[in-house]
N, C-alpha and C positions, 0 to 999 in steps of 0.2 A: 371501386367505391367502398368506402368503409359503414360497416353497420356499427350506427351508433346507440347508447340506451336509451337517451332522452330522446322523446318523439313530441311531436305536435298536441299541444294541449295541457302536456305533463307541466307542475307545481315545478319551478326552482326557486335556489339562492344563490345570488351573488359573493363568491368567497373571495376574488381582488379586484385590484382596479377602484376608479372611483365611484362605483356604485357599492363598495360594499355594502354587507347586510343586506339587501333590497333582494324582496321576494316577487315574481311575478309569474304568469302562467309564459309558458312557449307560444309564439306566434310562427315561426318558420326557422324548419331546420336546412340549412345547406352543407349537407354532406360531402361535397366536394373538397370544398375549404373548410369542413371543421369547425363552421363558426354555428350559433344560431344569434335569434331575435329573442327578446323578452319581452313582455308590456310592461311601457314604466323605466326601461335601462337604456342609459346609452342613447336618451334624447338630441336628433336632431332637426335644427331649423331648416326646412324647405319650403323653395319661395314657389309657386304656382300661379300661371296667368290668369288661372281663371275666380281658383278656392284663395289664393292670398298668401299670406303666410303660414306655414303648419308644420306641426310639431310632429316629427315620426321618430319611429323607435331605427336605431344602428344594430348593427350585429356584434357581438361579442364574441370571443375565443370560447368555445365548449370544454376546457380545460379551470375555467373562471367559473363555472356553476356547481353548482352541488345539487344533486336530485333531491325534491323532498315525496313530490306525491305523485301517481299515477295520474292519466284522464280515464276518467269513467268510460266503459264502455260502455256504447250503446244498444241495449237490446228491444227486439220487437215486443209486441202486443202479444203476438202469435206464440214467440217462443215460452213468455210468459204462462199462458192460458196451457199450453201441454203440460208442464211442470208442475203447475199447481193442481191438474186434474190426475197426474200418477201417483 
């Protein structure tokens, strides 16, 4: 399996294809294939028995993005409180 740079959460931009220009955060990476998801690219219609019709995001080629920002890591309460008090 390949380690990729972009992870789950990270800021991109779409550099071809017909989304160009379009910014969105990552919603799932598949390292397998190479590709991920974005919010907002590569809209597809899917039809559901029960929700209707709905709009979901497709996978793009990870070669078609350009990183722009990191996701925030998350830190505790706790790690906060030691830091501040050394």
């Amino acid at each position: 399996m390949i380690k990729l740079k972009i992870k789950k959460g990270d800021t991109v931009q779409v550099i071809a294809g017909a989304d160009k220009g379009k910014k969105g955060t990552v919603l799932d990476v598949d390292a397998k294939k190479i590709k991920i998801k974005v919010q907002g690219v590569r809209m597809r219609t899917h039809y559901d028995k029960q929700e209707g019709m709905l709009q979901k995001e497709g996978y793009i080629d990870y070669s078609n993005v350009k990183f722009l920002t990191a996701a925030q890591k998350k830190t505790s309460a706790k790690k906060k409180a030691t830091a501040k008090s050394k």
